[in-house]
C-alpha positions in Angstrom: 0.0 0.0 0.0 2.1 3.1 -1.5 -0.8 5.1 -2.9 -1.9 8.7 -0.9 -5.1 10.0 -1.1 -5.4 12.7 -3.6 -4.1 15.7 -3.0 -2.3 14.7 -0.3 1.5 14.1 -0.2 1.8 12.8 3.1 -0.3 10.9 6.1 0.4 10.4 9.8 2.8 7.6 10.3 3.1 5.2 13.3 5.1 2.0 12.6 7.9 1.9 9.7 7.6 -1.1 6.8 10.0 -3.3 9.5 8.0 -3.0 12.8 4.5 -4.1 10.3 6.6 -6.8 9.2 8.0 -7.5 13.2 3.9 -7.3 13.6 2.9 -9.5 11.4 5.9 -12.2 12.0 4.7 -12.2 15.7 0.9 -12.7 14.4 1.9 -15.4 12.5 3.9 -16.8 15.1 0.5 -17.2 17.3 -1.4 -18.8 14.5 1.1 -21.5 13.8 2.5 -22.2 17.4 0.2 -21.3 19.9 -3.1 -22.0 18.1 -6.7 -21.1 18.7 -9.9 -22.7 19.7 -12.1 -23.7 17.1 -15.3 -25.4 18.1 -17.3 -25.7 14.9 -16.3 -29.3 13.3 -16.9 -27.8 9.9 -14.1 -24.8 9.4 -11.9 -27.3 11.4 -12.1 -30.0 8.2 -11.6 -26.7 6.0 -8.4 -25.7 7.7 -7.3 -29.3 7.5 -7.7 -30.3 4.1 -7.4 -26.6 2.5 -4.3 -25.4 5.1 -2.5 -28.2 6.4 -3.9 -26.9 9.6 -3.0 -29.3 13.1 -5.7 -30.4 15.5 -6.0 -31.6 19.0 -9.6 -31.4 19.9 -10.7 -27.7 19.5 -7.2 -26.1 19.2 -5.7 -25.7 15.7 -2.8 -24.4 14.5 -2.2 -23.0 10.7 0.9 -22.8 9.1 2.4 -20.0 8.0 2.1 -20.4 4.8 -1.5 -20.8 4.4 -2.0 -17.2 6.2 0.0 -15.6 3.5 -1.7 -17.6 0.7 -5.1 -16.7 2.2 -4.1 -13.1 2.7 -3.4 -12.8 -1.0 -6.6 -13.6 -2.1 -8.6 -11.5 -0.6 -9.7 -8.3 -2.4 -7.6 -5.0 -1.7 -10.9 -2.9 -3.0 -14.5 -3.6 -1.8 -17.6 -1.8 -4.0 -20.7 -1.4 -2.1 -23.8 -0.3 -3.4 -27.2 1.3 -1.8 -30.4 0.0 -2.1 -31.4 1.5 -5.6 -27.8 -0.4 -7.0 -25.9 2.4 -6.7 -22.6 2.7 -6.2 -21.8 4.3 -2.8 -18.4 3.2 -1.1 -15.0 2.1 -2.2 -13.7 0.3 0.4 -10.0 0.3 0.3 -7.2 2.2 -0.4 -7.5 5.5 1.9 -10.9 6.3 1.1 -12.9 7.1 4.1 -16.7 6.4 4.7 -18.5 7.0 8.0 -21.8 5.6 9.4 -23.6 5.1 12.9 -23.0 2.5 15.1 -25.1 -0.5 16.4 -27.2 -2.1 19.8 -26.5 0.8 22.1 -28.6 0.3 25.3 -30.1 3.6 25.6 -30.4 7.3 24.0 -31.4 10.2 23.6 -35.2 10.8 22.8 -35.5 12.8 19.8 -38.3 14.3 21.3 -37.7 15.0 25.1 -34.3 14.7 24.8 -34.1 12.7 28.2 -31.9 9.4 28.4 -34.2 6.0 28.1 -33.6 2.5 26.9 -33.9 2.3 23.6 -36.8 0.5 21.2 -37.0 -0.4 17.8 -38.8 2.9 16.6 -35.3 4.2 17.7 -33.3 2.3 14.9 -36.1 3.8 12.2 -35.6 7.2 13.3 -31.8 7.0 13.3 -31.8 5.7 9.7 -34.5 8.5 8.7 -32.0 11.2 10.1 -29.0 9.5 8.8 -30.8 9.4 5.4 -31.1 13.2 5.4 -27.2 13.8 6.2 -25.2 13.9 3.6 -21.8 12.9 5.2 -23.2 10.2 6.3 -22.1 7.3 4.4 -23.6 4.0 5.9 -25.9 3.4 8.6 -26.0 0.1 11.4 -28.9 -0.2 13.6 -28.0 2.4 16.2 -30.3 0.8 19.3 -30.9 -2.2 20.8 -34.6 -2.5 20.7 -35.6 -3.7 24.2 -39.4 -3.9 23.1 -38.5 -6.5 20.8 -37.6 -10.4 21.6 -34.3 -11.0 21.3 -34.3 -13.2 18.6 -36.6 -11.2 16.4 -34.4 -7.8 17.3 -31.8 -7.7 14.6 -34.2 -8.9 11.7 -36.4 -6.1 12.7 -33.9 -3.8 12.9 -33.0 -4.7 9.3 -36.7 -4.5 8.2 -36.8 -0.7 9.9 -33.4 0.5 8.4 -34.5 -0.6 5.1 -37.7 1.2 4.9 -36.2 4.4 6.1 -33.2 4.7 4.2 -31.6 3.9 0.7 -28.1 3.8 2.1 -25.7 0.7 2.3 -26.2 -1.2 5.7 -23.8 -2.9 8.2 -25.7 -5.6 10.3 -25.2 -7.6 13.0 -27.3 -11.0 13.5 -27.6 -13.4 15.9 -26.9 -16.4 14.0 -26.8 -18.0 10.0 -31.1 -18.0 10.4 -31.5 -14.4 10.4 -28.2 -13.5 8.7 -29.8 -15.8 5.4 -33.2 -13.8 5.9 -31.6 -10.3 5.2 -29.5 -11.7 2.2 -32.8 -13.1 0.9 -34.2 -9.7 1.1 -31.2 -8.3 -0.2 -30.9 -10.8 -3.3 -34.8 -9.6 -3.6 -33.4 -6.1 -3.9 -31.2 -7.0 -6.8 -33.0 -9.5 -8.3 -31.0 -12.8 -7.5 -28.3 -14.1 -5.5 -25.5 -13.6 -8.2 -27.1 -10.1 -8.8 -26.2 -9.4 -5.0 -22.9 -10.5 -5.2 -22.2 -8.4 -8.1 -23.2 -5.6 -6.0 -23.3 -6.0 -2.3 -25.8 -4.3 -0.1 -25.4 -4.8 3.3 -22.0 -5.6 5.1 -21.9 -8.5 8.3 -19.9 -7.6 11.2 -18.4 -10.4 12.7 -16.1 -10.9 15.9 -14.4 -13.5 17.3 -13.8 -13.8 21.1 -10.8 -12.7 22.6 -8.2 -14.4 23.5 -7.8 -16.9 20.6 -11.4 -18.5 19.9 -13.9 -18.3 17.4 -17.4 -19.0 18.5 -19.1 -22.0 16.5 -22.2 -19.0 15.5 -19.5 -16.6 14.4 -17.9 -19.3 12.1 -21.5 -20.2 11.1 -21.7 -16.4 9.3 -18.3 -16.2 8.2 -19.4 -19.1 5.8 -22.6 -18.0 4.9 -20.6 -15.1 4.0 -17.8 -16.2 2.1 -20.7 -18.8 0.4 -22.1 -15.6 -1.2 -20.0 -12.9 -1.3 -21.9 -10.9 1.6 -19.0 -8.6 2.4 -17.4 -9.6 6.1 -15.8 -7.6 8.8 -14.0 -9.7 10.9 -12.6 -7.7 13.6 -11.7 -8.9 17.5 -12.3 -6.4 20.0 -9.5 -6.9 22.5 -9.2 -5.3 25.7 -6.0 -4.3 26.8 -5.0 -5.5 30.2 -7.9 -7.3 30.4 -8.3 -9.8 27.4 -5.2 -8.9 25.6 -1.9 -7.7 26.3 -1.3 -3.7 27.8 1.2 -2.7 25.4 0.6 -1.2 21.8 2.2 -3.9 20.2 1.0 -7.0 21.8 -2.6 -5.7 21.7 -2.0 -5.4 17.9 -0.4 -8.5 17.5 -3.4 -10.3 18.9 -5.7 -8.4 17.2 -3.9 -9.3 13.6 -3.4 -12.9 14.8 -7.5 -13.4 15.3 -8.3 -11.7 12.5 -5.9 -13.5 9.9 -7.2 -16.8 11.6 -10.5 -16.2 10.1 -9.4 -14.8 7.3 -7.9 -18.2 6.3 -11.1 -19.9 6.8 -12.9 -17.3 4.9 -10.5 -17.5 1.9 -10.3 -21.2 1.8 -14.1 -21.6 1.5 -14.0 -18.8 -1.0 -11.0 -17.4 -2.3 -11.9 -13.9 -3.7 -15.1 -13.0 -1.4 -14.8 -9.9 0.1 -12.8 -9.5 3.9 -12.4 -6.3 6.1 -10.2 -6.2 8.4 -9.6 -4.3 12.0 -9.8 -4.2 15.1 -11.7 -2.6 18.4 -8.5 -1.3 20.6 -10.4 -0.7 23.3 -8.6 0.3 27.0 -9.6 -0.9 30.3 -8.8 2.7 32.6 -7.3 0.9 35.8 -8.4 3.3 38.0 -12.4 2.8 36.9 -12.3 -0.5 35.5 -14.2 1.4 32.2 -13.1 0.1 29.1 -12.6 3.3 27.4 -13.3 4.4 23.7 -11.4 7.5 23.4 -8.4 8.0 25.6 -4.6 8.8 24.3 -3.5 5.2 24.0 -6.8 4.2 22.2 -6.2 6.9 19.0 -2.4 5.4 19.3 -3.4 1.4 18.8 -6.1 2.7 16.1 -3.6 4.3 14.0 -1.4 1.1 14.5 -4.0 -1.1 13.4 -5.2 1.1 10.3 -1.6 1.2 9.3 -0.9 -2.7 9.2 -4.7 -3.0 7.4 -2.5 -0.5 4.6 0.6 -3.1 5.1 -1.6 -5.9 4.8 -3.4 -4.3 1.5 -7.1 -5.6 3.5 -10.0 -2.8 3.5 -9.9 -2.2 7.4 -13.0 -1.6 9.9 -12.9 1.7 11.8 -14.1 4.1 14.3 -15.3 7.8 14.1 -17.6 10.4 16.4 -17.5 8.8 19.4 -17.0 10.4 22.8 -16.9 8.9 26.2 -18.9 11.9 27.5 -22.2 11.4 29.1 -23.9 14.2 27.0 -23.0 15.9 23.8 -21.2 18.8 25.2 -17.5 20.1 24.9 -15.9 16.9 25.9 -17.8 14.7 23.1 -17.1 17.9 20.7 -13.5 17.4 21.4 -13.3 13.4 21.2 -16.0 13.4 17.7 -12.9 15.4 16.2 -10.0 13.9 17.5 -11.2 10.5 16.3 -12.6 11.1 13.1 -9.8 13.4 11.9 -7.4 10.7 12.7 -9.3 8.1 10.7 -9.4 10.5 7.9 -5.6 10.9 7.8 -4.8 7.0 8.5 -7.3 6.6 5.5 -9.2 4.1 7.4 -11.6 2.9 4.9 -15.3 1.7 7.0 -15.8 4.0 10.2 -18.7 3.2 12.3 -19.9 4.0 15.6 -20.9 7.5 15.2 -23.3 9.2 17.8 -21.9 6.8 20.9 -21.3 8.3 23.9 -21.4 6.5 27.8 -18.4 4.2 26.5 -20.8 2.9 23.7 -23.8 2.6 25.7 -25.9 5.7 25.0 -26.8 7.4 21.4 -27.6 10.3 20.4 -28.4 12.3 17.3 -27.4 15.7 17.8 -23.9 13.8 18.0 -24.8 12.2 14.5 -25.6 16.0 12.9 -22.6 17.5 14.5 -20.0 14.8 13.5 -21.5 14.8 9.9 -20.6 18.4 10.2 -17.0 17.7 11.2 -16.9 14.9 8.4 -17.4 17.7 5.8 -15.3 19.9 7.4 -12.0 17.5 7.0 -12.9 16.1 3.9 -12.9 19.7 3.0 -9.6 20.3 5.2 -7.9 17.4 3.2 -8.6 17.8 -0.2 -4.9 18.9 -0.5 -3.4 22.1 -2.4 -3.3 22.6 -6.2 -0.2 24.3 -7.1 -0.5 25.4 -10.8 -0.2 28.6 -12.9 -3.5 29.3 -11.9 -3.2 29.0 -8.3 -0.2 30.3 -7.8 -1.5 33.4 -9.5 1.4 35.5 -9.9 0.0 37.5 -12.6 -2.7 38.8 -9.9 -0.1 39.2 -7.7 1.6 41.7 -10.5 -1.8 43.3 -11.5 -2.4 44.2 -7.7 0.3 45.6 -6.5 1.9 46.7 -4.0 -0.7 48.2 -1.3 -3.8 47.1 -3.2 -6.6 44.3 -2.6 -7.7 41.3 -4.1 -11.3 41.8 -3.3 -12.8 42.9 -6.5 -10.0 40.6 -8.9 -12.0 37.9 -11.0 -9.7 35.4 -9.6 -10.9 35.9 -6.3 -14.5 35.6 -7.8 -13.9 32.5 -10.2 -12.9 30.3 -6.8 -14.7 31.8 -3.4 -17.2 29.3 -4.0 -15.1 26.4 -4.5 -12.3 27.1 -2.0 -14.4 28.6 1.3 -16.7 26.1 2.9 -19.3 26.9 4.6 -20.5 25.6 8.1 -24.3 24.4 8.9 -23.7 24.5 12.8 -20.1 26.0 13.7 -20.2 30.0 14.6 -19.5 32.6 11.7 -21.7 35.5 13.7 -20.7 38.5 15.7 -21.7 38.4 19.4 -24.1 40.9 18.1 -25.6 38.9 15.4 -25.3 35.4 17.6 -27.7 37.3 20.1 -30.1 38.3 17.8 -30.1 34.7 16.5 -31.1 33.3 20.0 -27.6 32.9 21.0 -27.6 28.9 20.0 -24.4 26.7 20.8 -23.6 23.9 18.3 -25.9 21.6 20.4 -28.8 23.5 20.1 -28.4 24.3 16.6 -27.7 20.0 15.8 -30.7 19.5 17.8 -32.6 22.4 15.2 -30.9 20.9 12.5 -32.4 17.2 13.7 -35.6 18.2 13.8 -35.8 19.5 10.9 -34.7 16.5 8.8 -37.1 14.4 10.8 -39.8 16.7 9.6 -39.5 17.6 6.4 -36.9 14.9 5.0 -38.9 12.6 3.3 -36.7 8.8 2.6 -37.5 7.2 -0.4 -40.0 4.6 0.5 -40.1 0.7 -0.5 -41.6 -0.1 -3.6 -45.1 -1.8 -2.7 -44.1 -5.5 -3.9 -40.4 -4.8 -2.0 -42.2 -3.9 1.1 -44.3 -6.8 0.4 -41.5 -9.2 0.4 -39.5 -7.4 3.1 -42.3 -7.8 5.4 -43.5 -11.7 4.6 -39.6 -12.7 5.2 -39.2 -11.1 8.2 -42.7 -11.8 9.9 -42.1 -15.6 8.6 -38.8 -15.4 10.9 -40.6 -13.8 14.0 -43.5 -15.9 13.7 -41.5 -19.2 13.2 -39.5 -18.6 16.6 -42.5 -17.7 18.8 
């Protein structure tokens, strides 16, 4: 991975082509020697005939070898599409797309604005808002709908985020049973399963469990997926000092090592189906026993990870507009920018998670409008510099003068509009002018901003015979588990 985004002539480095090699050496060393636990008969008969893998009981160890062979074949560039067929991400490279997250516990009423648990009407209104922002690239579920039954919740969250938006989705499911329901849906969408692959809707999120195992349902998916080229993110979420080692380094190593693992099994079922890679590099804080999601060492072990995804050549998983705040104030201001400027510059390619706060427990959408806000701001920061004739404008320069102005020069005119960008929610007013406004903050003027999209942005709805199939899938699923 030599490419820079364009424009660009430089990005913020953390770990030289010899310690990404030392990395990845030290991943493979855990694969190969130390092993992992795989309880799922099936991808232990695919790692031993396809790898060369070694098996006592659950534990299996892959040579080296095979990780490298596997890690070749997966694609360096995903293409995802929205519902209409679309084309709406690149996945790879250093481009940089940013959604919301998924299951948090509790939010923010849109209404009331008072902290509740959250409900499935949550997850509809999320995609509804997220449909109206236009830096807003994906969109997961957002809430964890407590009204619903737990086995029902994540194909109803997929039948609500459908109907509300036309943006690509990344989903989490319980097991293969619901994951196959959305892909029917999906292959609906597109017209047939080959249809689907050719361009992929929604994206499965997929983790396995740290230390060193991969859960039997988890395997079950990352089949299904490789089966049908359903886009996979396969991503640990390590906790260092608690399920992973407290240094940068080991906590990556692991990380790489668990991913790669399933990465093997993916590729050997189906070489060429579509792989991201990452990590969650989340912190335990000692002193509260909080595993933290935006702290110093956190951004460090992100960038780390983001840059061996770049080494590796695999599209990577990411994080953006999160804060560990317990409202949207300053402190969330400040962490929303921190993190999402950092994934811009690492180029991390799928950046998720946007409107957390409470340590991922909480949501809230005023979080979601601001962040899209500082999304267009740094995409507008980093579009680089043109230095030509034109820009350089030394003929201006000449025409001007000394002790002149620029003001009323058609060069000025011919790029204001393209080189000053203008802000939605950040202050350009005079103290005079703010007061006469009503003297909003940023939080007030998200929240403004939020209900106006909810009232008079209008998603594009279902077709009648997609809503049709949408809703016999899905109410065949909840019905059949009652």
């Amino acid at each position: 991975m030599t490419d820079l985004p364009s424009g660009l002539e430089s990005r913020l480095k953390m770990l030289s082509d010899e310690k990404c090699q030392m990395i990845y050496d030290a991943a493979l060393t855990i694969i190969s020697e130390m092993g992992m636990t795989v309880p799922h008969a099936e991808a232990r008969k695919i790692l031993v005939k396809g790898a060369g893998a070694t098996v006592d009981g659950e534990l299996v160890k892959i040579p080296r070898a095979a990780v490298d062979a596997a890690r070749a074949t997966v694609p360096s560039m995903i293409p995802v599409y929205n519902r209409s067929g679309e084309l709406a991400m690149e996945l790879g490279g250093y481009n940089s797309y940013f959604g919301t997250g998924s299951d948090l516990m509790s939010i923010y009423d849109f209404e009331s604005r008072e902290r509740r648990l959250s409900v499935l009407a949550d997850t509809a209104r999320m995609a509804h808002l997220c449909d109206g922002l236009p830096n807003i690239d994906f969109i997961m579920s957002a809430a964890h709908p407590h009204d619903i039954d737990a086995y029902a919740s994540y194909l109803e969250c997929y039948r609500a985020m459908v109907s509300n938006t036309t943006k690509p989705m990344v989903m989490t499911a319980a097991a293969k049973d619901d994951i196959e329901v959305m892909w029917k849906i999906a292959c609906a969408f597109r017209g047939g399963a080959e249809e689907l692959r050719e361009k992929p809707y929604f994206i499965h999120y997929g983790e396995p469990v740290s230390p060193l195992q991969h859960a039997p349902e988890v395997l079950d998916k990352l089949l299904f997926c490789a089966d049908w080229g359903i886009p996979l993110i396969y991503s640990p979420a390590p906790i260092a000092g608690a399920t992973a080692p407290i240094t940068h380094a080991g906590h990556i190593v692991q990380a790489v090592a668990e991913s790669l693992f399933g990465v093997v099994i993916h590729q050997l079922r189906r070489p060429g189906s579509p792989l991201l890679t990452g990590m969650g590099p989340v912190k335990l804080d000692m002193n509260t026993v909080q595993a933290l999601y935006n702290s110093a060492e956190y951004y460090t072990t992100y960038l780390g990870i983001t840059e061996m995804a770049k080494w590796m050549d695999i599209p990577n998983w990411g994080y953006a507009g999160t804060s560990d705040s317990q409202c949207v104030d300053a402190n969330a201001g400040i962490d929303i920018t921190e993190l999402t400027l950092l994934s811009m510059q690492a180029g991390s390619n799928l950046n998720h998670d946007i409107g957390y706060l409470d340590f991922g427990l909480t949501g809230a959408g005023e979080l979601v409008v601001l962040t899209d806000e500082v999304i267009s701001m740094n995409r507008r920061a980093l579009v680089g510099i043109e230095v030509s004739e034109e820009t350089l404008a030394l003929d201006v320069i000449a025409e001007v003068g000394q002790g002149g102005d620029f003001l009323g020069q058609k060069h000025t005119k011919r790029h204001v509009r393209a080189l000053q960008w203008r802000p939605m929610l950040l202050n350009r007013a005079t103290q005079k002018n703010w007061e006469a406004e009503g003297s909003l903050d940023a939080t007030e003027k998200a929240h403004l901003k939020l209900v106006d999209i909810m009232t008079n942005h209008k998603p594009e709805p279902l077709s009648a015979e997609m809503k049709k199939t949408v809703d016999e899938l899905v109410d065949a699923y909840v019905a059949a588990g009652k």
